[in-house]
Residue, then its C-alpha position, 0 to 999 in steps of 0.5 A: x783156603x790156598x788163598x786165605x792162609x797166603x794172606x795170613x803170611x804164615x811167614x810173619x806169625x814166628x817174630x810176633x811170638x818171639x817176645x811171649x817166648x822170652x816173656x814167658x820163660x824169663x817168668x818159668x826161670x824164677x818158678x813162676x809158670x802156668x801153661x794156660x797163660x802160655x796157650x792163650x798168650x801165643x793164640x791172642x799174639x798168633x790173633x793179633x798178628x793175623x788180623x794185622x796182615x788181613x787189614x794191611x792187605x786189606x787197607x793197601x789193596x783199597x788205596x791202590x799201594x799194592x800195585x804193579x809196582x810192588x815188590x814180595x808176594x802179591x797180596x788177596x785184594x790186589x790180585x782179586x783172589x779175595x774179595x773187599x767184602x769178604x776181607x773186611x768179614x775176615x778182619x771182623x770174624x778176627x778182631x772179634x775172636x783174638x778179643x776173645x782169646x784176650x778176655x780168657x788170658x787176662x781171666x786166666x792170669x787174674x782171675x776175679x782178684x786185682x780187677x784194676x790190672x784186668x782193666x788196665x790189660x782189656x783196654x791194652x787188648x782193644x788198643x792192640x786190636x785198633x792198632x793192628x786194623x788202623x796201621x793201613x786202614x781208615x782215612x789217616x793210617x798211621x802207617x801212611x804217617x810213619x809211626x808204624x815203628x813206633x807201633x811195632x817196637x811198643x806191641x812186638x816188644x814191650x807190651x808182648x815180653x813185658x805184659x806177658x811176664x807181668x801176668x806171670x809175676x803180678x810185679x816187676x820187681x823181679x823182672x827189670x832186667x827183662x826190659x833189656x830183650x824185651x827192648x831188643x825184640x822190639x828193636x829186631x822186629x822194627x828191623x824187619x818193618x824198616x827192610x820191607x819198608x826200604x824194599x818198598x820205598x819207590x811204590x811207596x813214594x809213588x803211593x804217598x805212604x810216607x813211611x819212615x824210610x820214604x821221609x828219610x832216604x835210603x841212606x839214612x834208613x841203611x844206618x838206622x837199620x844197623x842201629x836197630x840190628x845193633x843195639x839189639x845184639x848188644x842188649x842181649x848179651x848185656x842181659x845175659x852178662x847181668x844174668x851171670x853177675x847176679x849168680x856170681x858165675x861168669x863161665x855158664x856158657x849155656x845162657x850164650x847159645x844165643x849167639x850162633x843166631x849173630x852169625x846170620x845177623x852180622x851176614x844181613x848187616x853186610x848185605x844192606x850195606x852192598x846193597x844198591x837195589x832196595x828191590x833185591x832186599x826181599x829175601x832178607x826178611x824172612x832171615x831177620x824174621x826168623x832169626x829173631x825167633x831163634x834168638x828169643x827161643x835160644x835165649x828161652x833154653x839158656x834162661x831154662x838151663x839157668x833154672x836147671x843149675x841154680x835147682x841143681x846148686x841149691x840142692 
């Protein structure tokens, strides 16, 4: 079980749901709200995220990136813990139980009315699940190609805030600013995949996993990172500032919270930017991870208090 849960990378599963927290709160500050949505959201992203770290185990332990040479924990296939056989009935037994998870969200959300947005969010659910198995394994990953941040941005952010939202709201007609964290989040969780990937870069030179830090170099992959970083923040609080323009209200300090997670971020941005062994960049992951997380769920707490005051002000 020790061994199971270790490849599971409990440490991942809090930035694969910061997207649903923004989606779903953004949704509750404008009285649209239903818990079943909540719980199966979270389970199917908690699913998702799972399955994507027991294929990526699996598809690099195989190929034999995951070597000696790697940096971070040791992973199940490479240190023999967790048989190839046994991996690949995981990665089944999980595909096939988040594919549930997403069958009782998009009946919850939509029930047996607007059966084209049912369709449409089943084949997003099975792309989703062949995206988080095809990232390292099969014959030509993606991840080998360099579209792994391609991958991220879409499902960590768009798909996750924005699908979750939709479910919610049936339209975005009320949500277009919505696309400013979403688009953030997506951009922090490309971060944490460009650290790993630069922490990674000389086993995965040697591998051939041609990532994008691989393709570009160390010194290009430093200023990309400070842009995903960057942007992010930015985005945020343009949000929020937009937020407090349409209350006509530019003094609810509350909706900032989020900004005590800045403090942390601005820290990282100075570490790459001394840093001179992408090996010493591990620890840095779980920090943008779970600063992420805090920034969605701060910025969740400021879109709550912004409902409480406009209930409170239209009374």
């Amino acid at each position: 079980m020790k061994h199971w849960i270790q490849a599971a990378r409990l440490r991942t599963l809090p930035l694969s749901v910061s997207g649903i927290l923004v989606g779903c709160f953004y949704a509750m500050s404008q009285s649209l709200f239903n818990w079943n949505i909540v719980i199966f959201a979270l389970t199917t992203t908690l699913g998702l995220q799972v399955l994507s770290n027991f294929a990526n185990d699996y598809g690099d332990g195989v190929k034999g990136t995951d070597n000696q040479d790697r940096i971070g924990p040791k992973r199940a296939i490479q240190t023999g813990v967790i048989s190839v056989s046994a991996m690949k009935r995981a990665i089944a037994i999980t595909a096939l139980l988040t594919l549930l998870s997403a069958v009782l969200l998009i009946f919850t959300a939509f029930k047996d009315h607007n059966i084209w947005y049912s369709l449409g969010y089943l084949v997003l659910g099975i792309l989703a699940i062949a995206s988080a198995i095809r990232y390292t394994v099969g014959k030509s990953p993606y991840g080998y190609r360099g579209y792994g941040d391609l991958f991220v941005f879409l499902f960590f952010g768009w798909v996750s805030t924005l699908g979750v939202y939709f479910m919610f709201a049936k339209s975005f007609a009320d949500g277009y600013l919505l696309f400013l964290p979403a688009t953030a989040i997506g951009l922090l969780s490309v971060a944490v995949l460009n650290l790993n990937n630069m922490r990674d870069v000389l086993s995965d030179t040697q591998a051939g996993k041609n990532t994008l830090v691989v393709q570009m170099g160390m010194p290009k992959a430093k200023r990309y990172h400070y842009f995903l970083v960057i942007s992010a923040m930015v985005l945020v609080l343009v949000f929020s500032v937009l937020n407090d323009f349409m209350t006509d209200d530019l003094f609810n300090f509350d909706q900032y919270f989020f900004v005590i997670v800045y403090v942390p971020l601005v820290l990282h941005l100075k570490r790459v930017y001394q840093n001179q062994d992408s090996r010493s960049l591990d620890p840095e992951l779980k920090k943008v991870a779970l600063s992420t997380f805090f920034l969605a769920l701060l910025l969740s707490l400021g879109l709550i208090y912004f409902l409480s005051d406009v209930v409170v002000n239209n009374s």
